[in-house]
C-alpha positions as CSV (number, residue, x, y, z in Angstrom):
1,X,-40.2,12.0,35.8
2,X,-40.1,12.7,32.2
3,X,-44.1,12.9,30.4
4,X,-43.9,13.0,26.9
5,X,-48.1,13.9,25.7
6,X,-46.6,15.8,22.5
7,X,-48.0,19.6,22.6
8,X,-49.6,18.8,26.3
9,X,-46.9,17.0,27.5
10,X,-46.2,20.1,30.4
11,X,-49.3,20.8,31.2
12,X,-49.5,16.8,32.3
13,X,-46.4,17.2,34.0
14,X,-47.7,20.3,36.1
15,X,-50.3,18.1,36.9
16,X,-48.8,15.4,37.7
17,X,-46.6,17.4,40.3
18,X,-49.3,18.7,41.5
19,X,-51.2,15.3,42.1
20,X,-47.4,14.6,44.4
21,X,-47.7,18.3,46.1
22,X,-50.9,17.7,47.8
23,X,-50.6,14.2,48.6
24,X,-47.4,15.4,50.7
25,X,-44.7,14.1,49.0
26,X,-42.9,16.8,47.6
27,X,-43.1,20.8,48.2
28,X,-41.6,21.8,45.0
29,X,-41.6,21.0,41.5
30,X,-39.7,22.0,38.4
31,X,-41.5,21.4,34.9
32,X,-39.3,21.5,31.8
33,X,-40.1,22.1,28.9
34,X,-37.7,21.3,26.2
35,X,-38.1,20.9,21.9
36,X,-34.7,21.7,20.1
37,X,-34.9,21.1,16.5
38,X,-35.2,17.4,15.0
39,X,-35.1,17.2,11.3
40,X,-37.6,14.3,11.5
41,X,-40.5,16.5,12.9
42,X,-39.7,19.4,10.5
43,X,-39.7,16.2,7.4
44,X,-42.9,14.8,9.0
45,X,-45.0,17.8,9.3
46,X,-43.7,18.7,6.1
47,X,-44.7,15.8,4.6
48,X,-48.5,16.2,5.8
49,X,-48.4,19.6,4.7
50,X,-49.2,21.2,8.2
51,X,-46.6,24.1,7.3
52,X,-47.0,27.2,6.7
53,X,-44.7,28.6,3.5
54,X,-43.6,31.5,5.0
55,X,-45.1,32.7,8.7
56,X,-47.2,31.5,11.3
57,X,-50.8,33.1,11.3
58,X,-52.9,32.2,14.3
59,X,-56.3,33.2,13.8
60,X,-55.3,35.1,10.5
61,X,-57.5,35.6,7.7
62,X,-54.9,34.2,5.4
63,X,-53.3,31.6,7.6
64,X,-52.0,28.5,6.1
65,X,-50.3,26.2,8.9
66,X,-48.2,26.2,11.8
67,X,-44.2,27.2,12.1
68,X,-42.5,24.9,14.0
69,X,-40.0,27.0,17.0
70,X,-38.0,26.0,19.5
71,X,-37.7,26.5,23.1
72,X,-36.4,25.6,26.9
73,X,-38.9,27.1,29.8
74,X,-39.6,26.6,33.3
75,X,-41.9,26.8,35.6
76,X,-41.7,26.4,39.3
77,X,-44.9,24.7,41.4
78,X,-44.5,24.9,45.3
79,X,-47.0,24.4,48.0
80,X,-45.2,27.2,50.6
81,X,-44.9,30.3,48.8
82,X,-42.1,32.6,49.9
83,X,-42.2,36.3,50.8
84,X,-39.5,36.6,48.0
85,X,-42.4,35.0,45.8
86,X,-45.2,37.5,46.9
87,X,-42.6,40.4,46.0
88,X,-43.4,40.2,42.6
89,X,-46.2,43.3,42.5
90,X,-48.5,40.7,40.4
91,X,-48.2,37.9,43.3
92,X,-48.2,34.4,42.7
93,X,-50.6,32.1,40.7
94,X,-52.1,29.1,42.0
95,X,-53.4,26.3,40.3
96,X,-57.3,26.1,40.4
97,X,-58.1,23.0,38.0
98,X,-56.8,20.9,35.1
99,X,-58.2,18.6,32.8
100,X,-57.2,16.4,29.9
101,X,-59.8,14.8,27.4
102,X,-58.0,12.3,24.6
103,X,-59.9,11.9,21.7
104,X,-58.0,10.8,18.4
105,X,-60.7,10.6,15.9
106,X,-58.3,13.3,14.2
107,X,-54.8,12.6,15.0
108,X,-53.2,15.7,13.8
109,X,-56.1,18.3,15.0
110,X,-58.6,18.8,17.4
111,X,-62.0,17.9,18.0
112,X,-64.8,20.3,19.3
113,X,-66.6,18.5,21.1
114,X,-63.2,16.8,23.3
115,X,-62.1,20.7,24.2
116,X,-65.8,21.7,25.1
117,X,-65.6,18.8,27.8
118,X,-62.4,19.9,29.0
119,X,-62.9,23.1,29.3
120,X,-66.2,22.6,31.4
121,X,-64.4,20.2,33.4
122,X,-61.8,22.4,34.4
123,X,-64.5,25.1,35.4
124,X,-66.2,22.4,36.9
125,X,-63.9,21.7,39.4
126,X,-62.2,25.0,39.6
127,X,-66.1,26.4,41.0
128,X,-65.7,28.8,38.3
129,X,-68.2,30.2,36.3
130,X,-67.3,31.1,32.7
131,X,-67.7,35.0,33.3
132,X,-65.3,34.2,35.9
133,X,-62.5,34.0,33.3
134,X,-60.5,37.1,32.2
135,X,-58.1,35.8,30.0
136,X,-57.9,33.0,27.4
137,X,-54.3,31.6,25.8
138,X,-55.3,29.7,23.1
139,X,-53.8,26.8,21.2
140,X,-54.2,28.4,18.0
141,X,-51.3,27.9,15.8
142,X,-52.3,29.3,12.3
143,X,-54.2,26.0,11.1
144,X,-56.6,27.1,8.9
145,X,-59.1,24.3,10.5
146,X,-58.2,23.6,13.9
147,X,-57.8,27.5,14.6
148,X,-61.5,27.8,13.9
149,X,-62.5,24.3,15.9
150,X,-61.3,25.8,18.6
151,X,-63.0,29.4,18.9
152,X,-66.0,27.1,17.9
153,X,-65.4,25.3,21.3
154,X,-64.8,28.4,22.9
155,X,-67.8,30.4,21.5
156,X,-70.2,27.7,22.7
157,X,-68.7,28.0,26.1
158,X,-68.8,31.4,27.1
159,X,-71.4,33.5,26.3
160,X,-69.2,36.5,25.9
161,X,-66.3,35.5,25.1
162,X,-63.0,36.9,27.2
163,X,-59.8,38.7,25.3
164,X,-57.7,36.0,23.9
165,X,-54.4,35.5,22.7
166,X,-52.0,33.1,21.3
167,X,-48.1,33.6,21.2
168,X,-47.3,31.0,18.2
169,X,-47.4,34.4,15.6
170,X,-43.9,35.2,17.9
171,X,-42.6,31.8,19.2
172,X,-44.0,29.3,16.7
173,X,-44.8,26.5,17.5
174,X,-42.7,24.7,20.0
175,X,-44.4,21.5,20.0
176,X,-43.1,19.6,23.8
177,X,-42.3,22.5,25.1
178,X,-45.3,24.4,24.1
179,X,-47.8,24.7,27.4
180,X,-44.5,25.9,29.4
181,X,-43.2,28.4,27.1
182,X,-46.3,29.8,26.7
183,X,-47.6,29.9,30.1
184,X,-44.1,31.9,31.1
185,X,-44.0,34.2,28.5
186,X,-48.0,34.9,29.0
187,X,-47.4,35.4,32.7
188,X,-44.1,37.7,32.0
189,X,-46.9,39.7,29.9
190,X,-49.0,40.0,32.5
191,X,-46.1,41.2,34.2
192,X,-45.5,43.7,31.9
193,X,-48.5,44.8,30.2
194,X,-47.5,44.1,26.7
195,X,-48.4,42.2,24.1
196,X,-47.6,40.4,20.8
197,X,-48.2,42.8,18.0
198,X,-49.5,41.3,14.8
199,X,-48.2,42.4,11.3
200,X,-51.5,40.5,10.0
201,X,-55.4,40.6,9.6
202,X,-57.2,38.9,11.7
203,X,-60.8,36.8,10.5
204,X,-63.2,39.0,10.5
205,X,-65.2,37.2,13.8
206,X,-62.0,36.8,15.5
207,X,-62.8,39.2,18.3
208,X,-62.0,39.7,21.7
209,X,-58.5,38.5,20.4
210,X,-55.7,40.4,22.6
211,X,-52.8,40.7,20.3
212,X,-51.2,43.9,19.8
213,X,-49.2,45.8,22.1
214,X,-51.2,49.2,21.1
215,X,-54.0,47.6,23.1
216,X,-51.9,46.0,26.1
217,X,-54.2,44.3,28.7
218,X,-53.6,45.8,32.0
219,X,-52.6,43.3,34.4
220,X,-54.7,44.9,37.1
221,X,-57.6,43.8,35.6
222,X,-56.9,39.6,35.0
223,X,-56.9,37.4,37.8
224,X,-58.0,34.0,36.4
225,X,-56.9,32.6,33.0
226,X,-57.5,29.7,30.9
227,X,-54.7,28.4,29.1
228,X,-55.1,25.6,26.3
229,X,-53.1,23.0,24.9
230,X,-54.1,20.6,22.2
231,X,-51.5,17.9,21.1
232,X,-50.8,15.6,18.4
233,X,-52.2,12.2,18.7
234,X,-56.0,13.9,20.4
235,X,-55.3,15.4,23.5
236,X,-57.1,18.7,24.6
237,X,-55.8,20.3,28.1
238,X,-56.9,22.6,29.8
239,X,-55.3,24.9,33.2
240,X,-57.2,27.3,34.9
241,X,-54.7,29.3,37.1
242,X,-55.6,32.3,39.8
243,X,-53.5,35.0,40.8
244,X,-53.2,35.7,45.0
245,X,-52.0,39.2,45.2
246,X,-48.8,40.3,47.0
């Protein structure tokens, strides 16, 4: 099956593997996500000045626009966990809730109100409460305005808001392939108990923002996450995943 939802597109494909695990059709599922580089995405994002001149800068005082990366990742989605799986000292992570709200009144950004409902949809159904969440990965890719539409979304969800981080400062932004990359290299963190660190300042109301490997979170301490993914063309996706210890 090949999804193609821009930015979102393996976060839909996660869930639509899912939808085929529990009605019994398959056991296992490989999501790929793939962008190599295509000059007519660099000329077209170019062309409506989404680009940042030199560096990516999520949630940066000074950031002006997304750098464009590119990336292959997979993740692996199986109903019958093995005891090789549960070897990993962090266990497994299971899928508590998804949801996708598509609203293109602004093609090229988000829209507040579209991630608000998708984030309470996917605590919704996951029986979560917001406290509940330890971790946030955030879209943010260094857009001046839809960096700050998004911790507005955010800020009027939670009432204290969780650490946060986004990994575009490292990987840029690797538009299809985004939501997997992301999600592997945010659980290999996890893993690993290190972090991004940032060579720039942060807004000044940016906090709770977990980027810098001198404050490492420690993976003892996060068991539910909420990762984001906003695409081109309006959609705003939201996972909620759970880790089952070993």
């Amino acid at each position: 099956m090949i999804v193609n939802t821009a930015c979102t597109s393996a976060f839909n494909a996660l869930h639509q593997a899912a939808i085929q695990i529990a009605a019994g059709h398959q056991t296992e599922a490989l999501i790929l996500g793939v962008e190599t580089f295509n000059p007519y995405a660099l000329f077209g994002f170019e062309s409506m000045q989404l680009l940042a001149p030199e560096r990516a800068e999520p949630l940066g005082k000074d950031r002006q626009g997304m750098v464009l990366g590119e990336a292959v990742a997979a993740l692996r989605l199986t109903s019958k966990p093995s005891l090789a799986d549960y070897a990993n000292p962090l266990g497994v992570w299971r899928v508590l809730a998804y949801a996708n709200v598509v609203d293109g009144t602004n093609p090229t950004g988000a829209t507040e109100a579209a991630l608000l409902e998708a984030c309470q949809s996917a605590l919704r159904d996951s029986g979560l409460e917001g406290s509940d969440i330890h971790l946030i990965k955030l879209q943010a890719a260094g857009s001046p305005i839809n960096d700050a539409v998004e911790m507005a979304a955010l800020r009027r969800l939670f009432e204290v808001l969780p650490p946060c981080v986004s990994f575009k400062s490292v990987l840029g932004h690797t538009l299809g392939a985004s939501c997997a990359a992301e999600t592997a290299l945010l659980l290999a963190c996890l893993e690993r108990g290190f972090w991004p660190q940032l060579n720039y300042v942060l807004e000044p109301d940016a906090d709770g923002v977990v980027v810098s490997s001198d404050r490492p979170l420690a993976a003892a301490g996060v068991d539910t996450v909420l990762l984001v993914g906003l695409g081109f063309g309006g959609g705003h996706s939201v996972l909620i995943l759970k880790r089952h210890p070993a």
